[in-house]
C-alpha positions as CSV (number, residue, x, y, z in Angstrom):
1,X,0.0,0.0,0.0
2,X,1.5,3.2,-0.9
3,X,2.5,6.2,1.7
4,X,-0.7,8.4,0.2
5,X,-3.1,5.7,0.8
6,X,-1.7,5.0,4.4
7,X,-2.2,8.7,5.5
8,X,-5.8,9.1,3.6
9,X,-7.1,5.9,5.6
10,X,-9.2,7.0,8.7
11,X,-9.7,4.4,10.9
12,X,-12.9,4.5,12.8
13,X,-12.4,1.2,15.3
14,X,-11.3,3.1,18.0
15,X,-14.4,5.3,18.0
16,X,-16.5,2.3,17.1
17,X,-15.7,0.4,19.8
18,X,-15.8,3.4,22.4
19,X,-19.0,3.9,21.0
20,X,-19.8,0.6,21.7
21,X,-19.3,0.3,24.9
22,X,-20.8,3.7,25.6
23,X,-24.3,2.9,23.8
24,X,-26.0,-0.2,25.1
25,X,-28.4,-0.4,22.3
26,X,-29.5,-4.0,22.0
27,X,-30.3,-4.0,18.3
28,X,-26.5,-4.3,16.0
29,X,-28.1,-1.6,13.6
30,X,-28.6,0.6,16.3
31,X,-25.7,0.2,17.8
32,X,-23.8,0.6,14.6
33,X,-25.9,3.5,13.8
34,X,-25.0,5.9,16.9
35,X,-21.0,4.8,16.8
36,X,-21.2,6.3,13.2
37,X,-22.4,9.3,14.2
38,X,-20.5,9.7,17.2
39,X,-17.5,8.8,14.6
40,X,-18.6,10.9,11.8
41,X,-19.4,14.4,14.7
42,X,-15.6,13.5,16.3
43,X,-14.3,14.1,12.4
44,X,-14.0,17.6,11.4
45,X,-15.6,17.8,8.3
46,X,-16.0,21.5,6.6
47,X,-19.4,22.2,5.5
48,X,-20.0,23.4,1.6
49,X,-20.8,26.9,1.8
50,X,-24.4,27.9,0.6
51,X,-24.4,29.1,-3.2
52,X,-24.8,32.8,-3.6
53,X,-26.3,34.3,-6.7
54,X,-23.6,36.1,-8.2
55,X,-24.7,40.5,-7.9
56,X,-22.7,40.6,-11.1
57,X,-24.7,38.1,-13.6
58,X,-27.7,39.5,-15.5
59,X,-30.4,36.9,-14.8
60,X,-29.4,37.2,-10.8
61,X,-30.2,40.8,-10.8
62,X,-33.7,41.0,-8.9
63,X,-34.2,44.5,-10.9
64,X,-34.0,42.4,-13.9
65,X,-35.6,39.4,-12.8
66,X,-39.4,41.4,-12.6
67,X,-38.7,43.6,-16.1
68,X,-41.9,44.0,-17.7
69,X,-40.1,42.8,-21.2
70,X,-39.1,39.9,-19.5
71,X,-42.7,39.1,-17.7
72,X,-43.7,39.1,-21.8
73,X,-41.3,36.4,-22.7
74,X,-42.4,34.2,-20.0
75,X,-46.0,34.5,-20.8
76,X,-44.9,33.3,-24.2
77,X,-43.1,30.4,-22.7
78,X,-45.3,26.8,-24.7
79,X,-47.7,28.8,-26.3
80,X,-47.8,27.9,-30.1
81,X,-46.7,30.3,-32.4
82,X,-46.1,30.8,-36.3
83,X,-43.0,32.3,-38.0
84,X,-42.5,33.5,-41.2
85,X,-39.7,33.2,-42.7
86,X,-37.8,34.9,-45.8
87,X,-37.4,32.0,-48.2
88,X,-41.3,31.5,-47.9
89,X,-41.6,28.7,-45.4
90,X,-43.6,29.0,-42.5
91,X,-42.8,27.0,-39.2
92,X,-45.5,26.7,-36.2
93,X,-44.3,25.0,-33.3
94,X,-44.4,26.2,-29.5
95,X,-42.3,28.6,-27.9
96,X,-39.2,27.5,-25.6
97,X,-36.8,30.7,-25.8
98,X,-34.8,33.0,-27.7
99,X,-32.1,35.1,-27.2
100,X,-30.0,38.7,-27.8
101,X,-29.4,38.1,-31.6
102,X,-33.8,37.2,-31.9
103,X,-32.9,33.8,-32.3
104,X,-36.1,31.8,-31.6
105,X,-36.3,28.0,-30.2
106,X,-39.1,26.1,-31.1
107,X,-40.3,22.4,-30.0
108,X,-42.8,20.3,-32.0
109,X,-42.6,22.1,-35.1
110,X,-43.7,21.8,-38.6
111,X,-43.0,23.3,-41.4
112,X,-45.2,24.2,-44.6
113,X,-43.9,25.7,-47.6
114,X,-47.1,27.6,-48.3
115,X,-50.7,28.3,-46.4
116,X,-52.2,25.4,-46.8
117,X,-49.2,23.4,-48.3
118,X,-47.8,20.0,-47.0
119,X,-47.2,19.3,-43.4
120,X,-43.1,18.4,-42.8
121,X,-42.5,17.5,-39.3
122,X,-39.4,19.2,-38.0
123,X,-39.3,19.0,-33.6
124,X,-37.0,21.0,-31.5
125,X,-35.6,23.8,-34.2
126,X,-33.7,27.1,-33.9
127,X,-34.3,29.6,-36.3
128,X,-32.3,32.5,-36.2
129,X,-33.5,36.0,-36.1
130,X,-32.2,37.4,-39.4
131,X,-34.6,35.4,-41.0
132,X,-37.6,36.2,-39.3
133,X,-40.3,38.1,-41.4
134,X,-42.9,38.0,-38.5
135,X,-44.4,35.9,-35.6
136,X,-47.7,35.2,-34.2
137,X,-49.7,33.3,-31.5
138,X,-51.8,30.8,-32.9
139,X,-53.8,29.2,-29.6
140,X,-54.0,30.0,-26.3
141,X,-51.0,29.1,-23.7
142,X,-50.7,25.1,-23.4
143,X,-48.3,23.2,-20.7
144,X,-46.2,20.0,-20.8
């Protein structure tokens, strides 16, 4: 065994067996149970510290968090919409996110070339902003 492993061992028989004799528990379990945590409170063991939004970060900025532009793009959040795009196609599928550059995500979509044309199904698509000629809701909000 090499010198590392030696010093990383931590041997808990010594605190086992005082706890043994210490606890008169008649079920093993038991016994077992409150020698471990006597063990494991005797060990000094540092505690994680809580996570703390970062004041820094966009999102984490509670100013931010209840903008009214914002409030709009979560109402839109599964609601079906269709886009139009520049080459003619049209894709309806329900709203999931977009981002800075109007990049919009959509899941279950389809695609028809024309009103009325042939159904193509696509799913989960991103179609970037640049191409967007316009959007609109089609049905009221459903959830997952």
């Amino acid at each position: 065994m090499s010198e590392l492993a030696k010093e990383s061992e931590v041997n808990l028989e010594p605190a086992v067996q005082e706890c043994s004799e210490e606890f008169s528990a008649s079920d093993p379990t038991q016994q077992y149970q409150q020698a471990l945590n006597k063990a494991i409170a005797q060990m000094e063991i540092n505690q994680k510290e809580p996570w703390h939004r970062d004041p820094d970060s966009g999102t984490d900025n509670e100013a931010d968090r209840f903008n009214p532009k914002r409030e709009l793009l979560r109402s839109w959040l599964n609601r079906l919409f269709r886009i139009k795009m520049t080459d003619g196609r049209i894709l309806s599928g329900y709203f999931v996110c977009t981002d800075a550059d109007a990049n919009v995500v959509l899941q279950a979509t389809s695609e028809f070339t024309e009103i009325g044309g042939e159904e193509r199904v696509l799913g989960l698509v991103m179609i970037p902003g640049r191409y967007i000629v316009s959007i609109e809701e089609r049905n009221p909000r459903f959830s997952w």
